[in-house]
N, C-alpha and C positions, 0 to 999 in steps of 0.2 A: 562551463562553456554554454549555457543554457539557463533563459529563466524560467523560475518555478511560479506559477500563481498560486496565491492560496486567497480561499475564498473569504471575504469580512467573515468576523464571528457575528456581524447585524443581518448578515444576508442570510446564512443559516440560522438562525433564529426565526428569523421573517418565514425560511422554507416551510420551518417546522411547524410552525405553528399554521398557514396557509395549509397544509396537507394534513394536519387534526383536523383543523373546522373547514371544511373544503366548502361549507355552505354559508359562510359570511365573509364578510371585507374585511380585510386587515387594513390599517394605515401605518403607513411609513412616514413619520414626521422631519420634517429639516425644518429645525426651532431656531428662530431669530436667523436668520436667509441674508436679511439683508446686511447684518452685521461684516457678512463675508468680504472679503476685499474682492469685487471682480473678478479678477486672475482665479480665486477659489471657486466664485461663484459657477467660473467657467465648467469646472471641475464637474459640478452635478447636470452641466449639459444633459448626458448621455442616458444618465438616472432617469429623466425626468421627462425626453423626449422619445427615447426608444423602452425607457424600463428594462433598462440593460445594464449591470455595471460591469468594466471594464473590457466593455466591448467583448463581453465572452459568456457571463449569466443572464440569463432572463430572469425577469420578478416575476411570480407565481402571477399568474390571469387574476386570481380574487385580491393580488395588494393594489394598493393607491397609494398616490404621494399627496401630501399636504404639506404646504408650509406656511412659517410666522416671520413675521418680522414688522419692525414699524418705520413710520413713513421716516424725509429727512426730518420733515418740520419737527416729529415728535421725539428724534432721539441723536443724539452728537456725533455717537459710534454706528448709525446706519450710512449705508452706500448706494450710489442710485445703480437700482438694477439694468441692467444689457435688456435691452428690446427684445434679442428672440428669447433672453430665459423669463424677461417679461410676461410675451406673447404666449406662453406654454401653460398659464395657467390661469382659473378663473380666479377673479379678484372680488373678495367679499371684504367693506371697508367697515371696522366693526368700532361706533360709535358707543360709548358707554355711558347709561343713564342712570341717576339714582334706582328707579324702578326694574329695569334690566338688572343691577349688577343686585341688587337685595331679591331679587328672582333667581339669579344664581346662586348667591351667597345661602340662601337658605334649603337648595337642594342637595339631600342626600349625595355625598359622593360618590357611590356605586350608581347610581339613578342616572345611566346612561344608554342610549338607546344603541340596541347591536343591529347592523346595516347588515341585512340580508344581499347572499349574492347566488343568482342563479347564470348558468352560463346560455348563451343570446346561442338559440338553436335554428329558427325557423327564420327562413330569409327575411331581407329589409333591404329599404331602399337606403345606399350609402350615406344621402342628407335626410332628412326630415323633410317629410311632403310638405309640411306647412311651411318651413323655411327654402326651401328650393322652389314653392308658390311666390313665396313673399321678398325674393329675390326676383324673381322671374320676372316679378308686377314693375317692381322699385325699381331695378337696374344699379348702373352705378353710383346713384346717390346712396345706397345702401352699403354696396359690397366691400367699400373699405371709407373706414371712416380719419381722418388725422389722428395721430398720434402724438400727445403732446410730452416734451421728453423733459420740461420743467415742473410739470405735476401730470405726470402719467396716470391716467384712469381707464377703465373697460373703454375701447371702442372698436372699430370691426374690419378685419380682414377676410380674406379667405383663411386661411389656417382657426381662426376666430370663430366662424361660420362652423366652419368644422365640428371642434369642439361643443359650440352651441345645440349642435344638432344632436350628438353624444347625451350632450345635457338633460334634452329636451325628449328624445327616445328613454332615457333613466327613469325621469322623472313625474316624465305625461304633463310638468307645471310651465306653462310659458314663463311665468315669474321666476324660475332659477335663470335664464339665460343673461339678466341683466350683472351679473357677475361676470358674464365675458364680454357683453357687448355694448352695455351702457344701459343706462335707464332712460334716454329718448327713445334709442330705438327701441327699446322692448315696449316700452308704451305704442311704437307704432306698430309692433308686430303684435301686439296682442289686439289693437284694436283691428286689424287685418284679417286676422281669425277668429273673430267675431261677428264678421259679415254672414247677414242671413244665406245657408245656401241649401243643397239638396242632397241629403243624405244617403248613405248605403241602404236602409232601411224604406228611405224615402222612394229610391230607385227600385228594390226589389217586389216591393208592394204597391207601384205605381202610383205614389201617391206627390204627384206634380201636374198641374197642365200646364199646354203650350205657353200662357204666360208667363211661368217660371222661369222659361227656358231663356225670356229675354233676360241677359245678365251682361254688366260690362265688365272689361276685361281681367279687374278684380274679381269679382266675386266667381268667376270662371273658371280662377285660377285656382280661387281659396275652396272650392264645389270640388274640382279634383284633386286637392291636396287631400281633402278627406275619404273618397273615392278610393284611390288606392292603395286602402288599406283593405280593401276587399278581398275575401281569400280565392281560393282557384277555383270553387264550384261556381259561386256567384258571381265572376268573373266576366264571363260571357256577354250577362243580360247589364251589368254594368257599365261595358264597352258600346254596347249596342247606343245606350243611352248617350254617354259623352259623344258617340260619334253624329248627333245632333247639334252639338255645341260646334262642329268643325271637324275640319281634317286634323289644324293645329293642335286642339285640345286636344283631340285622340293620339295622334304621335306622341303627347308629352304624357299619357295616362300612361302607354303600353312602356315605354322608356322609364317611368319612375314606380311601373308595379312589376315590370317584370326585374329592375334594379341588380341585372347582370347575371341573374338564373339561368342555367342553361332551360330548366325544366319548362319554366314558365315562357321563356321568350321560345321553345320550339311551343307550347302553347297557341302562344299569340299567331305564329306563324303557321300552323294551322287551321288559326283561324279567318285568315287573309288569303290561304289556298281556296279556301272551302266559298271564300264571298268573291273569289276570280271566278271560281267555276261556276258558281251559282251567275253572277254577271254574263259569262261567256252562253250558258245554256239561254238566257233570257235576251241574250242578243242575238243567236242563230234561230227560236223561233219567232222574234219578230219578224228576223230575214225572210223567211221561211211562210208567216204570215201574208207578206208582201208579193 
């Protein structure tokens, strides 16, 4: 009168071995993906989008999914993948060269490198300052790119974005995100974050003059993507700065450092008690002056 779940014997295996080495990544493979008929395909939805299977286990925080499969052009029995199990993943299209594959072929089979994992402790802003600059700049030309569903390749959504940001917090490398979002745009984001601007360092040791300050509304944007990354002590004297660049800059500093902390955003707020009060004193002894 009742169903029983029982857990895959690949999920326990997965646990176990997640909870020995609790300090690196495990990969869960789904090999040749595309061979799936759709209807299957649909099946690792849930896998692959919540890290949940059957709507009742979570995969350990240290797995990852990866999967294989090849295109139509290259195999009779592949299937063309569903858009959102598409969209879920980043897409590295792997070209094989004499030189590459006798690179592989001649390394040692254990000669694999083990992917360290530590667990994300100390707050972050939910996108990547550089990519929520370099949205901010672009606008819609950016934030979603077509999608073409006769030869699908990386291009950009929000969910896309997302991801990218994930990416890009991992790995510190602007060049992994062309795996989810193409290789124009990551050409324009990388040239984006490249623009000369004025650093944490630069900020704290004063070392900018007022001609610096002239910046258009790139480099503005790309000067506070790196900004706040500044931690809470240096916080202060780095607000004080952006709040030369505008009102605007400084709204979007304190919105993407304080990136939904309670701690820091009551921070911030007292620090806009503290320049009311100081305002409100400096405007009764002028009163008072008069």
């Amino acid at each position: 009168g009742y169903m029983l779940d029982v857990k895959p014997s690949w999920l326990v295996k997965v646990e176990e071995k997640c909870e020995r080495e609790p300090d690196k990544l495990h990969i869960i493979f789904f090999d040749e993906l595309t061979n799936a008929l759709p209807s299957i395909q649909g099946m690792a939805f849930n896998i692959i989008l919540d890290g949940e299977v059957n709507g009742k286990w979570k995969l350990p925080p240290n797995a990852r999914i990866v999967a294989a499969g090849n295109d139509l052009n290259d195999s009779l029995a592949a299937n063309q993948m569903a858009e959102p199990l598409f969209n879920r993943f980043a897409h590295v299209y792997i070209h094989t060269t004499v030189d590459s594959w006798l690179k592989w072929a001649s390394a040692p089979k254990e000669n694999y490198e083990r992917l360290d994992y530590k667990k994300q402790e100390e707050p972050r802003q939910k996108i990547h300052p550089a990519i929520y600059a370099f949205i901010a700049y672009k606008g819609d030309e950016v934030l979603r790119t077509p999608y073409n569903r006769e030869n699908p390749q990386p291009h950009a959504d929000p969910r896309r974005w997302k991801m990218a940001s994930d990416m890009l917090y991992a790995s510190n490398n602007p060049n992994t995100i062309r795996a989810i979002v193409g290789e124009d745009l990551t050409r324009d984001f990388i040239s984006f974050c490249m623009m000369p601007t004025i650093t944490i360092q630069d900020v704290i040791k004063g070392n900018y003059t007022e001609q610096d300050l002239e910046m258009d509304l790139g480099r503005q944007l790309a000067t506070v993507s790196g900004l706040v990354r500044v931690d809470d002590k240096n916080m202060p004297k780095v607000r004080e700065f952006v709040k030369k660049l505008g009102a605007e800059m400084c709204k979007k500093f304190e919105v993407q450092w304080a990136g939904g902390d309670e701690e820091r955003l009551e921070q911030i707020q007292e620090l806009r008690l503290k320049e009311q009060e100081e305002a409100e004193k400096r405007s009764a002894k002028g009163h008072s002056g008069e």
